[in-house]
N, C-alpha and C positions, 0 to 999 in steps of 0.2 A: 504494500500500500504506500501511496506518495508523501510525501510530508503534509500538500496541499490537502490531501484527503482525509488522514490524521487530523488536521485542525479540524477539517468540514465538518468531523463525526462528534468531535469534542465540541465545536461551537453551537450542533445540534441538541447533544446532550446539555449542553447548557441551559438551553430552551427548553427543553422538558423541562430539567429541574426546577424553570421561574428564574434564572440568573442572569437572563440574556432578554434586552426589549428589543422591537420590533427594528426599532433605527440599528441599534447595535450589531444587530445581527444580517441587517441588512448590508451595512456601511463595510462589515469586516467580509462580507461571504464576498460583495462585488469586488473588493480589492484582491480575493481570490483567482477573478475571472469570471465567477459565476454571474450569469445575466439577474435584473434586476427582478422580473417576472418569475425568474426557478427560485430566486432566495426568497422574493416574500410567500411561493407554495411550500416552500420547503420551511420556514417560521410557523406559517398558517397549521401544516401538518406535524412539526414538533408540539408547538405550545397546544394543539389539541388532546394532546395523547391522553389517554386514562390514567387517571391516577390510581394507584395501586393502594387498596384498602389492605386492612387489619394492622397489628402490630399497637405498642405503647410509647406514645410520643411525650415527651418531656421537656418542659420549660421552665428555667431557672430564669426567676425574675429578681431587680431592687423593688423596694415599694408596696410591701406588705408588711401588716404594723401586729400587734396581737390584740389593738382594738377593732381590728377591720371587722364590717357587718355585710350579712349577704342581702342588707337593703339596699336595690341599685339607687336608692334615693340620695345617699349617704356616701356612694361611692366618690373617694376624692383622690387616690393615689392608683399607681399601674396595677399590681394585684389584684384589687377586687374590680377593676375595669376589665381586663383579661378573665378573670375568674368569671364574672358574670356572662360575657360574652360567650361564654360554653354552653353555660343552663337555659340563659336566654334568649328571647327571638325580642326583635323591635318590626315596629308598624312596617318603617321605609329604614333604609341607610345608604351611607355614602360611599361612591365605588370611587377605585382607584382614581380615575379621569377625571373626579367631580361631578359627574350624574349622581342621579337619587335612582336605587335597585328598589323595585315593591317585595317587600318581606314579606308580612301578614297580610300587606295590604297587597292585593295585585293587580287595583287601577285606582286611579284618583284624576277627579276633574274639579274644575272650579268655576266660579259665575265669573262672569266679563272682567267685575271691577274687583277679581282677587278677594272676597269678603267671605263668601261660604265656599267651606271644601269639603267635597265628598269624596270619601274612600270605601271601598269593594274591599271585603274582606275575604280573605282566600278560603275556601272551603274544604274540611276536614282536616286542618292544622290543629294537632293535640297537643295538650300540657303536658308534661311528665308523669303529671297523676291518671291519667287519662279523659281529664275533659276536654268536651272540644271547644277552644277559641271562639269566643261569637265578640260580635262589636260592640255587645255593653261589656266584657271584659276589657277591652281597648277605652271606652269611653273613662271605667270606673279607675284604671289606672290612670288616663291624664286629670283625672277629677284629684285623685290623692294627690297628685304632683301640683296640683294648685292649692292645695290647704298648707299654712304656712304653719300649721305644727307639724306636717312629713319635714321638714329642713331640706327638702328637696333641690339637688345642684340647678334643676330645669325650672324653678319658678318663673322667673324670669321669663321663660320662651313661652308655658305654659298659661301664664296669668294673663297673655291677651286674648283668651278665646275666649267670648262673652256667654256662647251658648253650644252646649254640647245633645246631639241628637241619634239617638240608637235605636236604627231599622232594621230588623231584618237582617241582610250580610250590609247593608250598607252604614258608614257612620259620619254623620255632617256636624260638621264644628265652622261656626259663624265668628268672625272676628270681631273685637270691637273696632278694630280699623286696617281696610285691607293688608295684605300683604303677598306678592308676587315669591316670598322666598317659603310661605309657611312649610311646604317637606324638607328643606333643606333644615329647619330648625328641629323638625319631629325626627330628626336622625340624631340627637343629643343621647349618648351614652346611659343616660339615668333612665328612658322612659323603657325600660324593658316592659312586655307585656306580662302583667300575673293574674291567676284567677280571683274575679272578682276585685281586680285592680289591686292586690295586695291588703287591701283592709284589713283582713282578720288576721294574717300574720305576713307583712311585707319581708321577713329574714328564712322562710321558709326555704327560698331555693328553687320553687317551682315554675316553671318555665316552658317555653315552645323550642327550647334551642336545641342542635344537635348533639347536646350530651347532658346526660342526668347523673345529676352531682351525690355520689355514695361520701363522700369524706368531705368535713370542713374541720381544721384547727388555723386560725386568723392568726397569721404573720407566721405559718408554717409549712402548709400542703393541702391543697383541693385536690382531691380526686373525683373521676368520671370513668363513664361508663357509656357505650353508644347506646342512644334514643333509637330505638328499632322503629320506630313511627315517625321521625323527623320528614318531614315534607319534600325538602332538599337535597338530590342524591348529590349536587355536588359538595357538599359540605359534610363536614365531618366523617372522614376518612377512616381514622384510627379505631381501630376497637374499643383503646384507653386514650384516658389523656390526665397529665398528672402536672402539677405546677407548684412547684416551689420557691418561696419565698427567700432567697440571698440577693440581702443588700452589700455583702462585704464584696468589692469589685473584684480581687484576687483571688476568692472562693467562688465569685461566681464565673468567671473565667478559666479558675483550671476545670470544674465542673463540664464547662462547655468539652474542652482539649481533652480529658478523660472520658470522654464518650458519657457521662452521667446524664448530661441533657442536652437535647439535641435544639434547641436556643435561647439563647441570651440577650436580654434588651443592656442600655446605657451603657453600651463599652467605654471604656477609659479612653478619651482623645489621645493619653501619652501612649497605650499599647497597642492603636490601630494598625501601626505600619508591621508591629512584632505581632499583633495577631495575623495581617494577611498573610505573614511565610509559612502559620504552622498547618503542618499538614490536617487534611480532614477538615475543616473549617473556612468560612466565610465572611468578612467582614461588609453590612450591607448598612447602603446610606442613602436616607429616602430625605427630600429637601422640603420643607411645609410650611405651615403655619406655626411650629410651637415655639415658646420662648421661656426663658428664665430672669427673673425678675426678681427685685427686691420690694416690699410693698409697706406699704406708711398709711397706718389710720388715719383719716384726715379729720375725725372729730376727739381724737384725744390727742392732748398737749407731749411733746412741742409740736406736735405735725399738724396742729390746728393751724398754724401759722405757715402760709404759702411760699412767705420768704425762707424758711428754713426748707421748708421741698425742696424750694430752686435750688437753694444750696449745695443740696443733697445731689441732686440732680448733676449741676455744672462741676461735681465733686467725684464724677465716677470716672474713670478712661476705659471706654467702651472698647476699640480697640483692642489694647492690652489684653482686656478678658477674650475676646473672639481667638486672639493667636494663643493666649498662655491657657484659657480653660478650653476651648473647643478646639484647640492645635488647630483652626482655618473650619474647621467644620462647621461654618454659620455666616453669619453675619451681624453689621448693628444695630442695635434699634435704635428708637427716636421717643422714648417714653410717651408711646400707645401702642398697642395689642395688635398693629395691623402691618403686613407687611407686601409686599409686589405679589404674593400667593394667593391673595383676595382679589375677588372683582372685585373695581372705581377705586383700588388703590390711589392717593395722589402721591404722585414721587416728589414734586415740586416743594414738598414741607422741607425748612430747613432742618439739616440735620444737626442735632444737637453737639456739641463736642468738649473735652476736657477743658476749662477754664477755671484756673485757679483765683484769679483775681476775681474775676466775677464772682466764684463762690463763695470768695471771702465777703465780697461786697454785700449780697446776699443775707447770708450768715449776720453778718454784722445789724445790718438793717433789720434782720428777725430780732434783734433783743436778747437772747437767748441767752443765761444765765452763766455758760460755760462748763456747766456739769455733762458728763459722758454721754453723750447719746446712744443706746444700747442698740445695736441687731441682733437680732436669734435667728442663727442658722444650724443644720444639721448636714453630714454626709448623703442623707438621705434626702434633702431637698430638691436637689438634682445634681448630674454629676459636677463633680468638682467643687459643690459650694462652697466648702471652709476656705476653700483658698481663694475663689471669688469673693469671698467675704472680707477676707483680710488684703487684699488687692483695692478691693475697695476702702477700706478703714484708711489703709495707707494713703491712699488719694487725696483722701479726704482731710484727711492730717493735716498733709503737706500742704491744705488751703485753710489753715488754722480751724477745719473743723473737728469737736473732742467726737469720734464717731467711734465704738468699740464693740469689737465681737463678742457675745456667749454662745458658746456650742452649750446645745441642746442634743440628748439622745434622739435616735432614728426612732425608737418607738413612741409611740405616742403622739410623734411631731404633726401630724395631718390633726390629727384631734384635741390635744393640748396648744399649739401653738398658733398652727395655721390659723385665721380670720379670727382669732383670738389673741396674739400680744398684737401690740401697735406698730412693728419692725421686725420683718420676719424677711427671710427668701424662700424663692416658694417658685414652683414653674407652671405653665399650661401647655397642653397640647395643644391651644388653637382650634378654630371652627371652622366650618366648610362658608360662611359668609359673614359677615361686616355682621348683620344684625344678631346673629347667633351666638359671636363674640362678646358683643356689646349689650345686649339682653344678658345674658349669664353673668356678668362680672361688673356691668358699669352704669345698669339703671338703675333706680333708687332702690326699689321694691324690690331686688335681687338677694335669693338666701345668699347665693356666693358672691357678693358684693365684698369683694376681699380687702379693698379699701375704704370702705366703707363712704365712696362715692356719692354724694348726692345732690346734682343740678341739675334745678324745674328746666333752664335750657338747654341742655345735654339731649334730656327726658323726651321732651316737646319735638326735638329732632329726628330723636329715634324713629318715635311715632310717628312724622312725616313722611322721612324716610322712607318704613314700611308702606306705604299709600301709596308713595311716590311711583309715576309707571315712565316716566322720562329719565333715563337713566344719566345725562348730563348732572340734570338738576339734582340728581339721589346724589351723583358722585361728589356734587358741593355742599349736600349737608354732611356727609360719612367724613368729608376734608375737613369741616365746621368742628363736629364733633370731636375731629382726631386733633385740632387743637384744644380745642375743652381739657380733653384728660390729657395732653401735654405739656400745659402749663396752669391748669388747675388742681389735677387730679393728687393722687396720692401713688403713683405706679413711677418704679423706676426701672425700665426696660435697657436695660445694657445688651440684650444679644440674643438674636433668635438664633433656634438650636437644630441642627438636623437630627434625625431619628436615626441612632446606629445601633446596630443590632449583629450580634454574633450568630451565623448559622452553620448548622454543620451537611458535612459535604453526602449526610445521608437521608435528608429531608431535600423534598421537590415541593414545587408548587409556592418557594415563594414569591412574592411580589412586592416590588418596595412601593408603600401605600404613603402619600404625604399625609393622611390625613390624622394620623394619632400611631403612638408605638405599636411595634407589634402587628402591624398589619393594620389599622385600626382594629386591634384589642382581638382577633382572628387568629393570628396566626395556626394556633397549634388546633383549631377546626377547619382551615381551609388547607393547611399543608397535608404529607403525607410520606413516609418513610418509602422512597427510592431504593 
C-alpha cells in the first residue's frame, strides 16, 4: 500500500471516529490528489458509519461537589450538567451548527408576531419509570421552573411566558412579549422534562433520556444503565455509562493515559502540547461562547460603589491571563458575557485594557477606606483560577489597589460561595443567543443573577429586544445593553475560554460542540467505544 493511501485510510478512520470535519478532510484528501467530489463521498460515507453499540464508557470529570443535587433546577457546575444529560431528555436543544434539534418536541410553529408557540409533542416517548411523556408533563415542568422557590438557573428565560396551555400532544405557551428566539432559550440545560414536572420529588432522577441512572453518590460516581425504551437509536450507544467526579487535574489526566476513562473535560492549558504526544489519547478544542470571570455584588459594599468596579476593572491585564492561564486557548473579553460567537455581536465596542493610572484614579475617587478587598476563588472555579486570581491581585496592587486572594475548598464552592460572597470567580458556558445569556445572568428577576445586576434600562431592553423583528435595530439595543453591564455592571470578564477536552483514541463519535463542555453535556450518550 502507498504512503498516499496509508494516510487516505487513516484520514478516513479519523472521520468515523468524529476527529476529522468536513473542510478538514476535504482540504487534506485534495492535497492528496483526490478530486473534490470523491472526498466529500468519501466524508459523507465515513462520518455515516454505524456506531458500534454495547461496552462501558467512562468519564472523569472536574466539577462535582458532594453537595450536588439531581435537581436539574439546581444544576450549576459540569457534573451534575453531564450527569443529568444521561437520565434526561429536554423539549428542543442545540446542535453543533447552532440549529435547534426537536427532542420531545418534534415540531413547533408560531403566530406571525413571535407571541404564541406551539409544540407537537413526540408520541410514545417514556420516563424511566414507564410513563409516557404527554404535554402537561412539559407544561408542569416549565411551571416549576417559574416558581421562585424551585431557585431554578432558567427563571429568567422561563418567567416570560404569561400563559401556559396543554392539549392533547400539543402545548402552546403565549408570551408576555414576543420573541423570535423563544426555542433557542427552551434549550437551557435546567428544563429537563420530569413527571408531573418534578413537583412531588424534583431529585428523583427520573427522566426520558437514554440512560437510567442505578447509582448516585454527589461529588463521586453516577452510574447508568441503557433505557431499553429510549426513542432515539442514535443516542446512547453504551450498555453502561459511568462518570466520575476528579477535580484534581493530574488524577484526572493520568486517569485518562491509564485507560481508566475514556474522557476528560478542563485539561490543563500547561499539558496540552505533552498531552497531544501521548499515545492513545486526544486533545480536542471546541471555540464558543464560554468564559471565566471574576464577579462583584453590586448591592453590597464596597462594590456598591461603580468607581471601585472600574477600578477593578482597569486593574486586570487581560492578556496576561489568555497567554499565562489559557496558554493562547481563548481570547479577551470586554467585561460583558458576549463575544463574535453570538448573532448582532458588535465588534466596534472598545476594548477594555490594563491601565494602571486610570485604576488608580478610579480607586481613589471610590473613597475607599484602604482595607483589603477580598476575592474567593477555588481550583475548582475553573481551570487555572488561583493563579488567575493572584495575577490579578498583583495587577491590581501595582495600581495601589489593596485586592487579596482567599482560597476556598473545591467542595462546597458552587453552593457556599458562588452568588453568595460578594467577590468570587466563577465561569459560564455561555448560551446559544444574546437573550438566553442575558435573561439567565443579567435581568433583574434572575435566580442566577450572579451579580446581582439590577437596571429598569438594561430590563426595558431586553424586553424590546425580544419583540424586536428588525435585526439592525435588535443588534443596537444587545450593543446598548453590552454597554450597560460594561460599565455599570458588577462582571469582570478577562477571557473567554475554549472547551478542551481529553479523548481517548478508543471512543468515536466525537464532535467538538461550541456550545457547552463535553459535547454540550453528551458526550458519553452520543459517543461510542470504537
Amino acid at each position: 500500500m502507498s504512503d498516499a493511501s496509508q494516510r487516505l485510510d487513516h484520514m478516513i478512520e479519523d472521520v468515523r471516529r468524529g476527529r476529522m470535519t468536513r473542510r478538514e478532510f476535504v482540504g487534506r484528501t485534495t492535497a492528496l490528489g483526490v478530486s473534490a467530489a470523491l472526498a466529500g463521498a468519501l466524508y459523507t460515507k465515513a462520518a455515516h458509519a454505524e456506531p458500534k453499540k454495547g461496552g462501558v464508557i467512562r468519564a472523569g470529570l472536574a466539577g462535582g461537589e458532594s453537595t450536588n443535587t439531581l435537581d436539574p433546577a439546581l444544576a450549576a457546575s459540569v457534573v451534575p450538567q453531564v450527569g443529568n444529560a444521561q437520565w434526561g431528555e429536554q423539549l428542543v436543544d442545540m446542535m453543533p451548527d447552532g440549529s435547534v434539534e426537536m427532542r420531545i418536541a418534534e415540531e413547533v410553529s408560531s403566530s406571525p408576531d413571535s407571541k404564541v408557540w406551539t409544540f407537537k409533542i413526540r408520541q410514545g416517548v417514556e420516563f424511566s419509570n414507564g410513563q409516557t411523556v404527554t404535554a402537561e408533563d412539559v407544561m408542569a415542568t416549565y411551571k416549576r421552573h417559574t416558581d421562585e422557590n424551585a431557585q431554578s438557573g432558567a427563571l429568567g428565560i422561563v418567567k416570560g411566558i404569561a400563559e401556559m396551555k396543554a392539549e392533547g400532544d400539543k402545548l402552546e405557551l403565549t408570551l408576555e412579549a414576543p420573541s423570535a428566539d423563544l426555542p433557542y432559550l427552551l434549550t437551557d440545560y435546567h428544563l429537563i422534562i420530569q413527571p408531573g414536572g418534578g413537583y412531588d420529588n424534583p431529585t428523583a432522577g427520573i427522566g426520558a433520556g437514554p440512560y437510567i441512572l442505578e447509582t448516585f453518590e454527589p461529588g463521586v460516581r453516577y452510574a447508568y444503565k441503557k433505557n431499553p425504551n429510549y426513542f432515539d437509536p442514535n443516542t446512547g450507544h453504551a450498555d453502561e455509562v459511568e462518570i466520575l467526579s476528579i477535580n484534581d487535574n493530574t488524577a484526572r489526566t493520568a486517569a485518562l493515559q491509564a485507560g481508566q476513562v475514556h474522557m476528560i473535560n478542563r485539561v490543563d492549558p500547561k499539558i496540552v502540547e505533552l498531552l497531544k504526544g501521548a499515545p492513545g489519547v486526544q486533545v480536542r478544542r471546541a471555540v464558543g461562547r464560554g468564559h471565566y470571570v471574576f464577579i462583584m455584588h453590586v448591592d453590597k459594599a464596597p462594590f456598591d460603589n461603580n468607581d471601585l468596579r472600574m477600578a477593578l476593572k482597569y486593574g486586570i491585564k487581560r492578556q496576561e491571563m489568555v497567554d499565562k492561564i489559557l496558554g493562547g486557548l481563548g481570547s479577551v473579553g470586554n467585561d460583558f458575557p458576549i463575544n463574535a460567537a453570538y448573532p448582532l455581536f458588535d465588534d466596534s465596542i472598545e476594548q477594555r485594557e490594563y491601565d494602571a493610572a486610570k485604576a488608580k484614579e478610579y480607586y481613589d475617587k471610590s473613597g475607599h477606606d484602604g482595607s483589603p478587598i477580598i476575592m474567593r476563588t477555588a481550583p475548582g472555579a475553573f481551570p487555572g483560577a488561583v493563579d488567575a486570581a493572584n495575577l490579578f491581585a498583583a495587577s491590581a496592587q501595582a495600581a495601589g489597589i489593596p485586592l487579596q486572594v482567599q482560597l476556598e475548598p473545591d467542595d462546597g464552592y458552587w453552593t457556599n460561595v458562588w452568588n453568595v460572597e460578594p467577590f468570587c470567580a466563577s465561569y459560564w458556558g455561555g448560551r446559544p443567543v444574546q437573550d438566553q445569556m442575558y435573561s439567565t445572568a443579567y435581568l433583574s428577576t434572575a435566580e442566577w443573577n450572579d451579580t446581582k445586576f439590577k437596571n429598569a434600562k438594561f430590563d426595558e431592553l431586553l424586553m424590546a429586544a425580544r419583540a424586536e423583528l428588525d435585526q439592525d435595530k435588535r443588534k443596537g439595543m444587545y450593543s446598548e445593553m453590552a454597554h450597560i453591564v460594561r460599565d455599570e455592571g458588577g462582571l469582570i470578564l478577562p477571557m473567554f475560554n475554549e472547551f478542551v477536552a481529553g479523548v481517548s483514541d478508543a471512543l468515536g463519535g466525537w464532535v467538538d460542540d461550541p456550545n457547552a463542555e463535553m459535547m454540550n453535556y453528551r458526550a458519553p450518550s452520543k459517543c461510542w467505544l470504537a
